[in-house]
C-alpha positions as semicolon CSV with decimal commas, in nm:
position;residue;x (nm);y (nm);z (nm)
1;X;0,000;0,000;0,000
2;X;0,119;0,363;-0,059
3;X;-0,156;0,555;0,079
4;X;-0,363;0,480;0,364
5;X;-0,670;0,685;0,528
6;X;-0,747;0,739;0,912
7;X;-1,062;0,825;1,000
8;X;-1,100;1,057;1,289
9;X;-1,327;1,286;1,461
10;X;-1,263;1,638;1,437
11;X;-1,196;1,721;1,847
12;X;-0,885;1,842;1,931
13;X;-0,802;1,476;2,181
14;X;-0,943;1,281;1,902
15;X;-0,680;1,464;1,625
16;X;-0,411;1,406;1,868
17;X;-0,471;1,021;1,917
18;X;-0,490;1,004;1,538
19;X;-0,182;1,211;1,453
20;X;-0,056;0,953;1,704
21;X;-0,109;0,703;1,509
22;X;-0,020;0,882;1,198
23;X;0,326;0,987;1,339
24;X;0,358;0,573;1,425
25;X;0,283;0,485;1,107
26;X;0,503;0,725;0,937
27;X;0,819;0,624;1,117
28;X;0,741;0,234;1,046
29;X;0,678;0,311;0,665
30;X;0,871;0,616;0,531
31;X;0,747;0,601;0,212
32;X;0,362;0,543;0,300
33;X;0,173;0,843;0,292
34;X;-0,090;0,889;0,559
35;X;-0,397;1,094;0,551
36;X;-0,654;1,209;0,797
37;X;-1,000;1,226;0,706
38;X;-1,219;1,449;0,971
39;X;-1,563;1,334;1,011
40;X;-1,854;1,460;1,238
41;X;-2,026;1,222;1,435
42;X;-2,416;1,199;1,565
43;X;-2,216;1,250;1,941
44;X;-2,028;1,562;1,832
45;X;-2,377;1,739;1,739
46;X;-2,578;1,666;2,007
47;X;-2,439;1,830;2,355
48;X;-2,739;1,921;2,539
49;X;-2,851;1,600;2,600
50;X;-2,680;1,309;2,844
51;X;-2,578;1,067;2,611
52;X;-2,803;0,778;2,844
53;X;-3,120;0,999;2,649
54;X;-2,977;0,964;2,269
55;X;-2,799;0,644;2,193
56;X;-2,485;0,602;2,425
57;X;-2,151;0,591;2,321
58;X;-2,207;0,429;1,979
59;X;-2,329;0,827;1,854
60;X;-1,898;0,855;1,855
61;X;-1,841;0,542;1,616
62;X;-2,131;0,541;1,347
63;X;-2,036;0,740;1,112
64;X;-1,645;0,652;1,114
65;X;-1,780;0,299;1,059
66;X;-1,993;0,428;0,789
67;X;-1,699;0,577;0,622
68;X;-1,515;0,229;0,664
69;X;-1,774;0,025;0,505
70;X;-1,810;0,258;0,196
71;X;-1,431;0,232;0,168
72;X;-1,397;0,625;0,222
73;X;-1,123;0,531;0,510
74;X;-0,917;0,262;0,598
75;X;-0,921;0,257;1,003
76;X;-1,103;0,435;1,221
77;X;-0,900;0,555;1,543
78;X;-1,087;0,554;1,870
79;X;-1,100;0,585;2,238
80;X;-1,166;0,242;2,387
81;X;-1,445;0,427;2,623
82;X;-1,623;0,480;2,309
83;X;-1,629;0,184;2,155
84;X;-1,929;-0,063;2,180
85;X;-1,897;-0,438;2,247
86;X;-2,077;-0,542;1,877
87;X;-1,929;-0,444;1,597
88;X;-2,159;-0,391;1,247
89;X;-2,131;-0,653;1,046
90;X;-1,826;-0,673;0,818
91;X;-1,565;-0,437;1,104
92;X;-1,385;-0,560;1,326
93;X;-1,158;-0,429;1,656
94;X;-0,787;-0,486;1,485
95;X;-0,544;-0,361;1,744
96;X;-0,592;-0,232;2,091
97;X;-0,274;0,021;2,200
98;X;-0,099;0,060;2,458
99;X;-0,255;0,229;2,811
100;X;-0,229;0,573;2,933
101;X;-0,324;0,659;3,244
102;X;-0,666;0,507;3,326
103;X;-0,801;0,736;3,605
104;X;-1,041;0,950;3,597
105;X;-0,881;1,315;3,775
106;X;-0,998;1,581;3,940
107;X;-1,000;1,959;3,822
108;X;-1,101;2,202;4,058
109;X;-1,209;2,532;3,957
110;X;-1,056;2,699;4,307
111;X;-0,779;2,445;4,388
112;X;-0,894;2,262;4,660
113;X;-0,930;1,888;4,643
114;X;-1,201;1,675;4,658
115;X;-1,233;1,645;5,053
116;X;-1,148;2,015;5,086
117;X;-1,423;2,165;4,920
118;X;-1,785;2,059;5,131
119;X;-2,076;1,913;5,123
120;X;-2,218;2,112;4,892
121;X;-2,023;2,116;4,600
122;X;-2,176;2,125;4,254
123;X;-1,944;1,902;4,049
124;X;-1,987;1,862;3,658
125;X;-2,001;1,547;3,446
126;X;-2,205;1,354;3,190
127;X;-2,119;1,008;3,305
128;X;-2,345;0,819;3,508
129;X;-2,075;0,568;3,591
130;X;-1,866;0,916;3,749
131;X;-2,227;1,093;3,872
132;X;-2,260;0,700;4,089
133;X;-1,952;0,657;4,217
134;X;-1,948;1,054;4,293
135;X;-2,270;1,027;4,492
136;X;-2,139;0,690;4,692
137;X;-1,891;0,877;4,855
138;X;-2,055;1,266;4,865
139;X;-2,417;1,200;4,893
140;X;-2,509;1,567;4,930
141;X;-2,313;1,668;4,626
142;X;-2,500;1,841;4,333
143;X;-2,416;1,625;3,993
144;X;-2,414;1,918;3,714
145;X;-2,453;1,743;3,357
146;X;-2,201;1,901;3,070
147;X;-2,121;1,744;2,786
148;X;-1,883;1,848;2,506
149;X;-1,478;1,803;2,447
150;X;-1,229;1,921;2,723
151;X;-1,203;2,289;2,637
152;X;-1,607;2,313;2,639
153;X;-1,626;2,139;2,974
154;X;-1,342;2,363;3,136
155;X;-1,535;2,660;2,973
156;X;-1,832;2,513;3,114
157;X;-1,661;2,539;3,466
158;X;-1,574;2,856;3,485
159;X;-1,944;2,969;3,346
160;X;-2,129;2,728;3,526
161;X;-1,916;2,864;3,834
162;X;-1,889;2,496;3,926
163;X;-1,686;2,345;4,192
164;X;-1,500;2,140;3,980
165;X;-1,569;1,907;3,665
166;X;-1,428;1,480;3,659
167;X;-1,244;1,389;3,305
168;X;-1,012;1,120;3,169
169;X;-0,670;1,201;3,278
170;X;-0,526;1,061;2,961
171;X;-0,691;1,285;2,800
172;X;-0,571;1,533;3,001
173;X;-0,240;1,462;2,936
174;X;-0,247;1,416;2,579
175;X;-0,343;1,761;2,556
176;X;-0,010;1,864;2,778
177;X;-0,313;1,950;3,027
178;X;-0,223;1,756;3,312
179;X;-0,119;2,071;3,533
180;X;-0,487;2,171;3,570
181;X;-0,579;1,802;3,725
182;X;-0,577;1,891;4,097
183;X;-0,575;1,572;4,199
184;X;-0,594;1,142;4,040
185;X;-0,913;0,959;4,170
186;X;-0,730;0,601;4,231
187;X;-0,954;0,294;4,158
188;X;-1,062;0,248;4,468
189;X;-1,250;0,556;4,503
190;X;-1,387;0,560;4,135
191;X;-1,318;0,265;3,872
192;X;-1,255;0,399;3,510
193;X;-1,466;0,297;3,241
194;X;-1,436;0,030;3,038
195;X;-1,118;0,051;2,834
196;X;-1,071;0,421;2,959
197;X;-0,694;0,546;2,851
198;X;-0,639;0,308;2,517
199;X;-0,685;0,366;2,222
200;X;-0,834;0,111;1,929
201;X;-0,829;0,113;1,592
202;X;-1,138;-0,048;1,357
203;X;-1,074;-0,192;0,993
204;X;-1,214;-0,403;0,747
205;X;-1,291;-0,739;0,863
206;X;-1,129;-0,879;0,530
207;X;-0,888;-0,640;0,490
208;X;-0,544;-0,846;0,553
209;X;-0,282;-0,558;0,404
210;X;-0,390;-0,299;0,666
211;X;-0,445;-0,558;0,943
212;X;-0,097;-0,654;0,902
213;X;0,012;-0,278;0,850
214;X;-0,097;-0,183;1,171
215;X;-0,054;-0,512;1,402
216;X;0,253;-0,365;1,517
217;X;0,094;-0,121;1,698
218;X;-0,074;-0,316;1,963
219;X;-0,024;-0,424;2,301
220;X;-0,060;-0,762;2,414
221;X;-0,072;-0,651;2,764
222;X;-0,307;-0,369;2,754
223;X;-0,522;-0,630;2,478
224;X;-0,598;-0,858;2,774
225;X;-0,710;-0,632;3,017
226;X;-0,920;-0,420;2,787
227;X;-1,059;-0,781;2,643
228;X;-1,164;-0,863;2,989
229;X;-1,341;-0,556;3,078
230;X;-1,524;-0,541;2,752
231;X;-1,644;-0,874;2,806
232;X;-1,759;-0,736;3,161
233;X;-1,966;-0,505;2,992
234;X;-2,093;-0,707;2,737
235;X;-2,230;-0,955;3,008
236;X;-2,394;-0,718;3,178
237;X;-2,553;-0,605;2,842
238;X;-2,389;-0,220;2,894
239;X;-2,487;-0,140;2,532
240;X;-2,580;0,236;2,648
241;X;-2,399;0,481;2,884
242;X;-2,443;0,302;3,228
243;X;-2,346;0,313;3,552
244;X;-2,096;0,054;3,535
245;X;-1,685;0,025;3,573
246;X;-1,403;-0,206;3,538
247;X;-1,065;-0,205;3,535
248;X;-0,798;-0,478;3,486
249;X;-0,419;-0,480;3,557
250;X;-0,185;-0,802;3,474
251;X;0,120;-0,909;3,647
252;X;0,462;-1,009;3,527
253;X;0,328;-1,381;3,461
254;X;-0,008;-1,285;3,269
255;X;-0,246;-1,331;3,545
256;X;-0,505;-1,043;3,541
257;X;-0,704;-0,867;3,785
258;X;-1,038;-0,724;3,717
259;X;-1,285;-0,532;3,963
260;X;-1,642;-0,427;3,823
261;X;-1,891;-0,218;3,928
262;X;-2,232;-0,152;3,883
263;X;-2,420;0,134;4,095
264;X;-2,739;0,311;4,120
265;X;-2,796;0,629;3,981
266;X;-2,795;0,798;4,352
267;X;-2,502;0,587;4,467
268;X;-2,736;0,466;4,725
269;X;-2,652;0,102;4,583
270;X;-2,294;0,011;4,469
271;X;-2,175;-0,368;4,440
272;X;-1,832;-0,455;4,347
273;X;-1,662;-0,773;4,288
274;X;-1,313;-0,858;4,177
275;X;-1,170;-1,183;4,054
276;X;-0,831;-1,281;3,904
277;X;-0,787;-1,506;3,598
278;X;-0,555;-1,615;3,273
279;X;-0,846;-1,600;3,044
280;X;-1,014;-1,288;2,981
281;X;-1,295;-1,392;2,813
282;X;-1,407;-1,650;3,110
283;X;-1,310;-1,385;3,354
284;X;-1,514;-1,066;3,252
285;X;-1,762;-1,327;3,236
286;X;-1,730;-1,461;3,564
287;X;-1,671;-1,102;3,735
288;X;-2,008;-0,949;3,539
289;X;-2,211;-1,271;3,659
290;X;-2,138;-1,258;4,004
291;X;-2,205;-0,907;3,980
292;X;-2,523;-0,978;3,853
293;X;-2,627;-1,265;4,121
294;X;-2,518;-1,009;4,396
295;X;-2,769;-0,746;4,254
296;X;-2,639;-0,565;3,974
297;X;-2,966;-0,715;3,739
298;X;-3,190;-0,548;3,943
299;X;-2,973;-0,204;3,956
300;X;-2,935;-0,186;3,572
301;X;-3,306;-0,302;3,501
302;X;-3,410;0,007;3,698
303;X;-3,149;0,208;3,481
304;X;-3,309;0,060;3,145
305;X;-3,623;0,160;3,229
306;X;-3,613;0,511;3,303
């Protein structure tokens, strides 16, 4: 191949993962040239509604899979977070990078940290799996709903005159932001979202030349994890933003650990469970159905039904 097109949305995070993988490209093949190809998606458009209300996170990916299936593009770079278990017929999830940092962090619009700034705090986010885990531990906080890319939600902040606002810290850090995180919410407090800090990249399910193009680019390592979450979520049928979290690390000899969440809305009811495994498949799997025996079913049939 001598010319190869990325599909990307048109944010400034979602230019810099695919320049990313541009810049990757270019060093591995000096003589391929790479293109970006900006496209608007159905999630880009519509801000003023929480995503729960208009189609969850698949309003990011439709119309970059579009543009793969009419042959427009050749991949489609995404953030993991955004990327629905089922893929449309004829696509496929090709390589899975390697992990930022997958913590969610804390910007404060006066400094002060989490436990500094009261009771009372009015705190901005769109995520119900962030609004949950926020209420669990602040019950009296005042969940603000903003939606739009970083600079809009720091805007947001400062109009809102908001206590402080909950974002991905890789993408924070991508976009040499990290100074204005005042402080990292470890797992414990808040576990990221499914597959929160890599990035994937969609192709062709038949297309062998860029699958083989690109297979340098993933991480086996980061694959596993991000394999056993989704599966987590795909158990518990998350098909639309939900209240639900998991996060996997592996050790130096493969095994992984994965804790999942599921909470309601209020953060009145949170269960956890956490498991360790070699297979990732068979342990989302197991994690998401003990999750579901222990009351998770009833938690997310109450969130489907709203």
């Amino acid at each position: 191949m001598k010319k190869i097109v990325i599909g990307t949305r048109a944010s400034k995070l979602a230019l810099w993962q695919a320049e990313h993988i541009q810049a990757c490209l270019e060093k591995r093949y000096p003589s391929l040239e790479v293109v970006l190809e900006k496209i608007t998606t159905q999630g880009d458009k519509i801000l003023d509604t929480p995503l729960a209300l208009v189609g969850g996170k698949g309003l990011f990916v439709k119309e970059l899979e579009t543009a793969l299936l009419e042959g427009t593009i050749d991949l489609a770079v995404h953030s993991m977070k955004d990327v629905p278990t089922v893929f449309p017929e004829g696509l496929t999830l090709s390589v899975i990078t390697e992990r930022d940092d997958p913590r969610d962090a804390f910007v404060s619009r006066t400094g002060k940290t989490m436990a500094e700034i009261g009771p009372k705090a009015r705190i901005g986010t769109s995520s119900l799996r962030r609004q949950a885990q926020l209420l669990a531990h602040y019950p009296e906080w005042e969940i603000v709903s903003i939606r739009g890319n970083v600079q809009t939600r720091l805007n947001k902040m400062e109009e809102l005159q908001l206590d402080g606002i909950i974002l991905a810290a890789a993408g924070l850090r991508r976009l040499e932001l990290a100074h204005l995180i005042t402080e990292y919410i470890e797992p414990a407090t808040m576990i990221p979202a499914i597959g929160q800090g890599a990035l994937g990249i969609e192709i062709r399910e038949n297309d062998s030349a860029v699958a083989e193009m690109i297979a340098f680019l993933a991480d086996e390592t980061t694959s596993r994890c991000v394999r056993a979450e989704r599966t987590l979520l795909r158990t518990l049928e998350g098909g639309c933003q939900v209240p639900i979290g998991g996060y996997a690390t592996s050790d130096a000899a493969g095994n992984i650990a994965l804790e999942g969440i599921v909470a309601s809305l209020d953060g009145q009811e949170v269960i956890r469970h956490s498991a360790r495994g070699n297979d990732p498949e068979a342990l989302g799997n197991a994690v998401a159905q003990t999750l579901l025996d222990n009351g998770a079913r009833e938690i997310l049939d109450v969130v489907y039904n709203q």
